[in-house]
C-alpha positions as a Markdown table, in Angstrom:
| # | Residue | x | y | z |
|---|---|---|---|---|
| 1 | Unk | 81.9 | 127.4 | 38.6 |
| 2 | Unk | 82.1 | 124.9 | 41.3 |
| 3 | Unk | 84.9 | 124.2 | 43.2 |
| 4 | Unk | 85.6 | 121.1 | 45.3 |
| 5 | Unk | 87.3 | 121.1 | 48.7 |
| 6 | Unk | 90.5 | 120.0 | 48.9 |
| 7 | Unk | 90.8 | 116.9 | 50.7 |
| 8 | Unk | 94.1 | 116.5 | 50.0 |
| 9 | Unk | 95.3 | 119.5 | 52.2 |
| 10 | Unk | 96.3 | 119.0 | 55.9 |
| 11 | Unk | 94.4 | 122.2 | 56.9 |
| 12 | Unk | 91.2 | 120.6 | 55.5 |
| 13 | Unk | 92.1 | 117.3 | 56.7 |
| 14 | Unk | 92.6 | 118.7 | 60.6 |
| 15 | Unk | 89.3 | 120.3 | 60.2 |
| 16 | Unk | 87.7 | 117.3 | 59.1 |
| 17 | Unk | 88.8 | 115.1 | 61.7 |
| 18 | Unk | 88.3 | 117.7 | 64.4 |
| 19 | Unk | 84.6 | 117.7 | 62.5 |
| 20 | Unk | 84.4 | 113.8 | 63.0 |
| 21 | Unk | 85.4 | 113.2 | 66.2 |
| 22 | Unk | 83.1 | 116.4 | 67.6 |
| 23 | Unk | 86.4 | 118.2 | 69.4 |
| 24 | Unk | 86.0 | 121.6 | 71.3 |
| 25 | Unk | 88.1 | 124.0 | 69.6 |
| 26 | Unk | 89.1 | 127.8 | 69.9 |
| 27 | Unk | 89.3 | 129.8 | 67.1 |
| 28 | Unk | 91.0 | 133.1 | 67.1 |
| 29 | Unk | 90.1 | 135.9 | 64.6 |
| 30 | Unk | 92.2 | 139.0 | 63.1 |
| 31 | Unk | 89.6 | 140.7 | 65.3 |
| 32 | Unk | 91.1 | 139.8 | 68.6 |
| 33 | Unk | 87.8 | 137.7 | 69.1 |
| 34 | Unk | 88.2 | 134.2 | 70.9 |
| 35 | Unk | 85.2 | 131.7 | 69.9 |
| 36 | Unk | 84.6 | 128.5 | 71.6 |
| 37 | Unk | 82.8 | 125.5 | 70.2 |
| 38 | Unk | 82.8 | 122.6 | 68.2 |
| 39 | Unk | 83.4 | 123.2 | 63.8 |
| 40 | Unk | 80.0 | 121.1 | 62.7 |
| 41 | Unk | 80.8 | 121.7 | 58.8 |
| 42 | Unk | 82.8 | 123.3 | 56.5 |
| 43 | Unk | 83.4 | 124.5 | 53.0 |
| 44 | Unk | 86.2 | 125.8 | 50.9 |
| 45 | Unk | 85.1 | 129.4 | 52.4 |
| 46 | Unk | 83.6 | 129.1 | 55.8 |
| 47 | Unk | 83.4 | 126.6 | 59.0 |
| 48 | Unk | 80.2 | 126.5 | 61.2 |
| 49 | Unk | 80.9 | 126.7 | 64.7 |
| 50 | Unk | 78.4 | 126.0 | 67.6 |
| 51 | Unk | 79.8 | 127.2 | 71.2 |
| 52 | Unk | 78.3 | 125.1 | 74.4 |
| 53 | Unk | 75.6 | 128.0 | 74.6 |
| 54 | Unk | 74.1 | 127.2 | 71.2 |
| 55 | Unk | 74.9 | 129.8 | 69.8 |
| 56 | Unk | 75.9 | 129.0 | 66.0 |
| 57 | Unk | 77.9 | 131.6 | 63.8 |
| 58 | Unk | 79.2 | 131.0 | 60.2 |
| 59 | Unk | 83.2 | 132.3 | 59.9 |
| 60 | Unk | 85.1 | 133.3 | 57.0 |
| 61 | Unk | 88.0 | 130.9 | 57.0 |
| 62 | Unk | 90.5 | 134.0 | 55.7 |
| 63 | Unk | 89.3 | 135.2 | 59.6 |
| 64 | Unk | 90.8 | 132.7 | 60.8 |
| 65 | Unk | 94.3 | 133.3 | 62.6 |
| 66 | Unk | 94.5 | 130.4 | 64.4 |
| 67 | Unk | 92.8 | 126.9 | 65.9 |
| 68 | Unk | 93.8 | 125.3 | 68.7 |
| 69 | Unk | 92.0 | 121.9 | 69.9 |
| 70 | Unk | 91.3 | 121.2 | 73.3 |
């Protein structure tokens, strides 16, 4: 079963313009880990981010504790 992405939400929408507009973000996770980049997709699950290094790691969105733009 496929299930769309929520357009209508203003999480998603934040994350989409923040995907649009290429904005550096920081993304906190329940680990206590701080990761830089910019969010180059999401889905109803995950966001991709890739930090100024390159480096590109996949996140569980339920990881997530907060985002802060900037």
């Amino acid at each position: 079963m496929l299930t769309e992405l929520d357009t209508s939400l203003p999480s998603v929408k934040q994350l989409q313009n923040s995907i649009k507009e290429a904005k550096q973000v920081e993304l906190k996770l329940v680990t206590g880990d701080l990761l830089a980049g910019k969010i180059l997709w999401q889905d109803q699950y995950c966001v991709f981010l890739a930090s100024e290094n390159t480096q590109k790691t996949m996140i569980w969105k339920q990881s997530i504790v907060y985002m802060k733009e900037g």
